[in-house]
N, C-alpha and C positions, 0 to 999 in steps of 0.2 A: 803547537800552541803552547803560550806559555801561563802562569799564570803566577798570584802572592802568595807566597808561605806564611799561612793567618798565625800570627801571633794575640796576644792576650787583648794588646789596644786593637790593633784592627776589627776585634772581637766586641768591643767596646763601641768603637766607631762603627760599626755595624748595627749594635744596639739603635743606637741613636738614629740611623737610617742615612750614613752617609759610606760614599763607597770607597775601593782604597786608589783611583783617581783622582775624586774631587777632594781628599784629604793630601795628597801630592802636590794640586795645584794649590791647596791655602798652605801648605809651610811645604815649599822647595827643600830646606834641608832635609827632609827626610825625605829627597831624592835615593839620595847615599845609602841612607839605611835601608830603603826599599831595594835597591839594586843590588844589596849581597846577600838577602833574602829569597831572590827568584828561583823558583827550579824549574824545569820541564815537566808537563804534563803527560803522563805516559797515557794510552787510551789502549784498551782491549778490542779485538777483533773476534770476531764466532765464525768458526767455520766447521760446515756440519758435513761428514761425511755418510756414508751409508754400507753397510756390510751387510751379506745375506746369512742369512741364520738360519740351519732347517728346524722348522717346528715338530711336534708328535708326527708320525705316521700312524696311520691306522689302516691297521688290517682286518678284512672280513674272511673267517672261514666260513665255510658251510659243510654242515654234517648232512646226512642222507640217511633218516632212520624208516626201517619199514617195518610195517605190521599188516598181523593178515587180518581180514575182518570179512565176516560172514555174510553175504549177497542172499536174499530170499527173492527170486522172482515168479511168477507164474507165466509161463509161453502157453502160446495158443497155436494151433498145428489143425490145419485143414488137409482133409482127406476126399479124392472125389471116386466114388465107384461108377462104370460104365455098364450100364446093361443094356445087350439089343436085342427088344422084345419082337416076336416076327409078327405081324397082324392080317396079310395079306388081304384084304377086302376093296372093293372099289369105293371112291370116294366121287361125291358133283364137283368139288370144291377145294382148290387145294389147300390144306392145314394151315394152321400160324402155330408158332413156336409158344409153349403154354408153362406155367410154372406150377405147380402143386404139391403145396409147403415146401422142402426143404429141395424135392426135386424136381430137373426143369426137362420138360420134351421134346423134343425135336424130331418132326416127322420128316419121313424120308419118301418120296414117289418117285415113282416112276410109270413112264408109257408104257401102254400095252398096247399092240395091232391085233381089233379084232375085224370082225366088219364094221365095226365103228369103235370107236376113239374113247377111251374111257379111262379116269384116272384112277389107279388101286395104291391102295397105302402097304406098302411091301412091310416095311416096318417102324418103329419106333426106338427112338435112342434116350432112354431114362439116368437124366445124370444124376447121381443123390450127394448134395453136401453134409460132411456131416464135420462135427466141431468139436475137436476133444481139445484140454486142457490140464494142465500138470504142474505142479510145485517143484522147481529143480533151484537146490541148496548148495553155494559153489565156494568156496574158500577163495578171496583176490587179495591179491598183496599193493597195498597202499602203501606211496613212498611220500614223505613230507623231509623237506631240508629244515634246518634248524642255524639262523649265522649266530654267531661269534665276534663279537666286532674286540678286540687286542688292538689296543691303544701303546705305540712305542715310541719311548721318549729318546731324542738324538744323543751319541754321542760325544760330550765333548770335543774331539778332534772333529767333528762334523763341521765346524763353525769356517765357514771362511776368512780367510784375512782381511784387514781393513787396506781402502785403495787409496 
């Protein structure tokens, strides 16, 4: 594309709102003069390219600190004692299994052949709960991490070339 090389009057003629065609076509001789004024118009192009670039890295450590800390708890521990009392006596009716307070009964019979059929309570089995409880003091080791986060900036030679 080409285009005028604005001089002073063209600048003038321009003022005025006329352009540097229709001042060609009202005086033809300044054909001549316009024609050794012309240059080429040179025009710029953009071209973008793209290159990778490493940014920070960043690194997480993690520490691992421990401490002991002191546990108080109180455990409960059940204990049951067995006693078999003997009673031998007859019974009409055979027993049912009974509780009284902390300890529970359970009868035992059995047959006897006499000339008649009768049921005797041989013995009894007294279970007794009893409930003890205790305060036991234990040293435990609590471990907790703790990160770090290191922030590392690239080295220059890290940078890629441009393609």
């Amino acid at each position: 594309m080409f285009g005028l090389f604005k001089s002073k009057s063209n600048d003038a003629a321009r003022a005025q709102g006329e352009s540097a065609a229709e001042r060609l076509l009202r005086d033809p001789g300044a054909a001549e003069v316009a024609e050794r004024h012309i240059l080429p118009v040179l025009s710029e192009e953009l071209s973008i390219t793209k290159r990778r670039v490493e940014g920070d890295t960043v690194r997480v450590n993690l520490t691992t600190e421990s401490q002991l800390q002191t546990a108080t708890v109180e455990l409960m521990r059940d204990a049951v004692s067995v006693e078999r009392i003997s009673v031998d006596r007859p019974v009409t009716a055979l027993p049912v299994t009974r509780t009284e307070g902390a300890t529970t009964i359970i009868p035992v019979v059995r047959e006897r052949l006499i000339v008649k059929k009768e049921l005797v309570l041989v013995e009894e089995i007294h279970i007794t709960h009893e409930r003890d409880s205790q305060t036991v003091t234990r040293d435990i080791e609590l471990r907790r991490q703790k990160p770090e986060v290191v922030r590392v900036s690239p080295s220059p030679a890290a940078v890629e070339p441009a393609e």
